[in-house]
Short mmCIF file of the C-alpha atoms (twelve columns), coordinates in Angstrom:
data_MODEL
# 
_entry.id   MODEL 
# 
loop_
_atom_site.group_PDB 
_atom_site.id 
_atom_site.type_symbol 
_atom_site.label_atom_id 
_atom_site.label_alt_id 
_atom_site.label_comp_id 
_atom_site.label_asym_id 
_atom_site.label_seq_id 
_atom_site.Cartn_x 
_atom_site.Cartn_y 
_atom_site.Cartn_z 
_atom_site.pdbx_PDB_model_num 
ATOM 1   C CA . UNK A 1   -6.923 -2.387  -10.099 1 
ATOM 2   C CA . UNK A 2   -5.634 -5.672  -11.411 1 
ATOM 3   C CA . UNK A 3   -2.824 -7.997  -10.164 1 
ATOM 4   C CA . UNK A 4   -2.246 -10.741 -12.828 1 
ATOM 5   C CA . UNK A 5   0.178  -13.610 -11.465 1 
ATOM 6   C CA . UNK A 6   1.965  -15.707 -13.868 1 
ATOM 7   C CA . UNK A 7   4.472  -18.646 -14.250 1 
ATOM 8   C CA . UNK A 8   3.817  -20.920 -11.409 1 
ATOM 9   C CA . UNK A 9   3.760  -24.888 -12.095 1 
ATOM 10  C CA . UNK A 10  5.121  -28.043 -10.962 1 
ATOM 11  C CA . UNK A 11  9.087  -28.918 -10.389 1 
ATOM 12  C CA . UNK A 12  11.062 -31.064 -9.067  1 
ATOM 13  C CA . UNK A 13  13.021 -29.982 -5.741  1 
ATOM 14  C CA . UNK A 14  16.055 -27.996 -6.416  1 
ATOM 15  C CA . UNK A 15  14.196 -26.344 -9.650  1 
ATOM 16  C CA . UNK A 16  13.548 -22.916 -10.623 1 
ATOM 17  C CA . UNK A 17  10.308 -21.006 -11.437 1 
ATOM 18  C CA . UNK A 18  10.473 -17.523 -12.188 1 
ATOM 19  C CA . UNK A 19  6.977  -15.613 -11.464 1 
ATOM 20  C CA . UNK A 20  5.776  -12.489 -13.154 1 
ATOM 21  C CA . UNK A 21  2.733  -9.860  -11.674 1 
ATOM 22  C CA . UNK A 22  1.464  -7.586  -13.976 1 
ATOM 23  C CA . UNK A 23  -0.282 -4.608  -11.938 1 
ATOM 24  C CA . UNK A 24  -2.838 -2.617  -14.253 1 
ATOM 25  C CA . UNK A 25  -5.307 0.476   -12.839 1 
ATOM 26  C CA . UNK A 26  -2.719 1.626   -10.267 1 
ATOM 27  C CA . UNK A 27  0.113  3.687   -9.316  1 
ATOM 28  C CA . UNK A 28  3.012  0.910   -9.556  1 
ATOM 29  C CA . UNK A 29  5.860  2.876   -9.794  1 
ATOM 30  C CA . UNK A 30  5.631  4.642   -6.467  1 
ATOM 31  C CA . UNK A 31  4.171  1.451   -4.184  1 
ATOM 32  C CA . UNK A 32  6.606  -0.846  -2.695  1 
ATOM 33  C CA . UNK A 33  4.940  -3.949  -3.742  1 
ATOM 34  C CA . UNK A 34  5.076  -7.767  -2.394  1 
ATOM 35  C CA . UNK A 35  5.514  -11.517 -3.078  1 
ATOM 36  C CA . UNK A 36  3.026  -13.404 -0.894  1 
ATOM 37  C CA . UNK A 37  2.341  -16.560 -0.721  1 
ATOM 38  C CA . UNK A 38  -0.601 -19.358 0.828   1 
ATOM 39  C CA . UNK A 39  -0.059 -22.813 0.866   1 
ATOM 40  C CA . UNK A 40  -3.024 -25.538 2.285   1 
ATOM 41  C CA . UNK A 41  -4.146 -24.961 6.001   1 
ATOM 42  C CA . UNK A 42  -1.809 -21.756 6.769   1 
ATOM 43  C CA . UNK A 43  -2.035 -18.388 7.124   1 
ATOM 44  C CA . UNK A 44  -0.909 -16.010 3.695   1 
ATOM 45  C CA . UNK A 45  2.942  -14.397 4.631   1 
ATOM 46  C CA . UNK A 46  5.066  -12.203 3.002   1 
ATOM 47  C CA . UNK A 47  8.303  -13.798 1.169   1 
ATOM 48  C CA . UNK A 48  9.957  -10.745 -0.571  1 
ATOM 49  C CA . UNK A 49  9.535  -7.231  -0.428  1 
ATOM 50  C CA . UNK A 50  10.544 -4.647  -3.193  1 
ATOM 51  C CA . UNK A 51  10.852 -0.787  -2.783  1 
ATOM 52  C CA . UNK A 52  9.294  1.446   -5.486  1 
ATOM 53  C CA . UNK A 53  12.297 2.117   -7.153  1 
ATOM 54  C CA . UNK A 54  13.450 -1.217  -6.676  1 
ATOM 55  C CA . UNK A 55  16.657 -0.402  -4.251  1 
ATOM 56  C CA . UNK A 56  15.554 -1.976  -1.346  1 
ATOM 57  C CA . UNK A 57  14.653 -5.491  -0.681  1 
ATOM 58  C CA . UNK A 58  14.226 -7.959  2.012   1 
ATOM 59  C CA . UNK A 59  12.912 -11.826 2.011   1 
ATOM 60  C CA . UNK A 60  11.923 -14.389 4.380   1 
ATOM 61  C CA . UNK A 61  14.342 -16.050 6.193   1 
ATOM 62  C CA . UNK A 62  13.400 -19.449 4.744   1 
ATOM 63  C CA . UNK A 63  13.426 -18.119 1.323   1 
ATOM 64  C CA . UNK A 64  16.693 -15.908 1.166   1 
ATOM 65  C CA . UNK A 65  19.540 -16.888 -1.093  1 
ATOM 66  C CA . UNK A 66  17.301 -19.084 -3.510  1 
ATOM 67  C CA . UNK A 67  14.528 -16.362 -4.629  1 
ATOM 68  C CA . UNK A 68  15.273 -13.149 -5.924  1 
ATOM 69  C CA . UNK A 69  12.559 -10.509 -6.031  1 
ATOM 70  C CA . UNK A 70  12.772 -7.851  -8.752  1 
ATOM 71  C CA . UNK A 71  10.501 -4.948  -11.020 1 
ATOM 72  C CA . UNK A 72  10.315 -3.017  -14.339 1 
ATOM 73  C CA . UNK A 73  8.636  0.082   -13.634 1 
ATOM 74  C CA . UNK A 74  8.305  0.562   -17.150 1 
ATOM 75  C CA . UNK A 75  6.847  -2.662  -17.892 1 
ATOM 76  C CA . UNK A 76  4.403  -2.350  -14.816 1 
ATOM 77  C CA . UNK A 77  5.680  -6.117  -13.616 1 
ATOM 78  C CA . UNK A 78  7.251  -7.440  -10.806 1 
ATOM 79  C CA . UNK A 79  8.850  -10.616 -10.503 1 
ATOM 80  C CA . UNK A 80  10.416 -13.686 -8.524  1 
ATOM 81  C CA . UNK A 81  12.926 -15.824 -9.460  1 
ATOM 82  C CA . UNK A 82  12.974 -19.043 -7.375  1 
ATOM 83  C CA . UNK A 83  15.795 -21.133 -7.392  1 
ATOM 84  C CA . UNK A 84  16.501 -24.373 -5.184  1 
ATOM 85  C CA . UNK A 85  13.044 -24.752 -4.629  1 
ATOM 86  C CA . UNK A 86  11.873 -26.729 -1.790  1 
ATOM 87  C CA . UNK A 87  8.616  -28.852 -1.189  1 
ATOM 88  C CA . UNK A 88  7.928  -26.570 1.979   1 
ATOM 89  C CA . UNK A 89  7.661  -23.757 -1.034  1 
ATOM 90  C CA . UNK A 90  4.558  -25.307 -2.237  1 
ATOM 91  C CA . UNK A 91  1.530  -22.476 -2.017  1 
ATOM 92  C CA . UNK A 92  -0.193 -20.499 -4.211  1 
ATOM 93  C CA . UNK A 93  1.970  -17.261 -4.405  1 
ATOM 94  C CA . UNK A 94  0.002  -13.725 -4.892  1 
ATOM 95  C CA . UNK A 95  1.506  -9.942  -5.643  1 
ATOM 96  C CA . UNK A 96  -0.232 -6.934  -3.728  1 
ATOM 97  C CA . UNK A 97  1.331  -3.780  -2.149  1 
ATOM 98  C CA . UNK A 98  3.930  -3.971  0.760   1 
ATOM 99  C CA . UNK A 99  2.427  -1.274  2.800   1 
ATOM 100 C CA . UNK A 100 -0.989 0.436   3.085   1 
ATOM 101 C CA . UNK A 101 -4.756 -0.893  2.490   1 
ATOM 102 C CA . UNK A 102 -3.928 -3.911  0.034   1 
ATOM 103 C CA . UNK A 103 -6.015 -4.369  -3.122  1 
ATOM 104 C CA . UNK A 104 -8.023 -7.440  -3.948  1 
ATOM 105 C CA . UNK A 105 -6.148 -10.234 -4.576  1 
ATOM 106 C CA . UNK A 106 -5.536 -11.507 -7.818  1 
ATOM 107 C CA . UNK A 107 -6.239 -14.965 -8.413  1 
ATOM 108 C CA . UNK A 108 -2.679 -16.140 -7.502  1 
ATOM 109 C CA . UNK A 109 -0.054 -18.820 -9.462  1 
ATOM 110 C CA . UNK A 110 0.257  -22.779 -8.253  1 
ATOM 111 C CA . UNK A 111 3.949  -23.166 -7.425  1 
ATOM 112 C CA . UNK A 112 4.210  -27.237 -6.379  1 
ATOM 113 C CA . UNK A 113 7.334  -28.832 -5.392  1 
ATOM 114 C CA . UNK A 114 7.752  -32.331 -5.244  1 
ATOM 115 C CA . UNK A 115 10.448 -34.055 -3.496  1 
# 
C-alpha cells in the first residue's frame, strides 16, 4: 500500500491550496478514506471524512465552509480543497482510511500559513 500526498506549500492567510492523495496497492474504491493532519507539538486529528462512493462527508468544525474534501474512484485520488486558509491550519496534512486498522502513513504534504 502507498499513500502519496501532494500540493501542500506556503500561502498567505486567506489563500487556497488544493491537496491530492494518490492511494496505490489497495482497495480505494470501497474504503471511506480521510484528510488528517499534524502540526508541531499536537496530536494528528481528522479534518474531513469521505465515504467510498463519495456521498457522505463530514469536516472539523474549525475547518468547515473553507475546505472541501472530495475523490475520483477512477483516478484512485482523493483530494482537499482549502480555501480561507488560516495560520492555525499550518501542519503537515496526511491521507489514510477513515475506519479500520490504518495503513502506514505516507510521508505527508507541508501546508504553512502565514499571517
Amino acid at each position: 500500500v502507498q499513500l502519496v500526498e501532494s500540493g501542500g506549500g506556503l500561502v498567505q492567510a486567506g489563500g487556497s491550496l488544493r491537496l491530492s492523495c494518490a492511494a496505490s496497492g489497495m482497495p480505494f474504491s470501497i474504503n471511506a478514506m480521510g484528510w488528517y493532519r499534524q502540526a508541531p507539538g499536537k496530536q494528528r486529528e481528522l479534518v474531513a471524512y469521505i465515504s467510498s462512493d463519495g456521498g457522505r462527508t463530514d469536516y472539523l468544525d474549525s475547518v468547515k465552509g473553507r475546505f472541501t474534501i472530495s475523490r475520483d474512484n477512477a483516478k484512485k485520488t482523493m483530494y482537499l480543497q482549502m480555501n480561507s486558509l488560516k495560520p492555525e491550519d499550518t501542519a503537515v496534512y496526511y491521507c489514510n482510511k477513515r475506519y479500520g486498522d490504518l495503513y502506514n502513513w505516507g510521508q505527508g504534504t507541508q501546508v504553512t500559513v502565514s499571517s
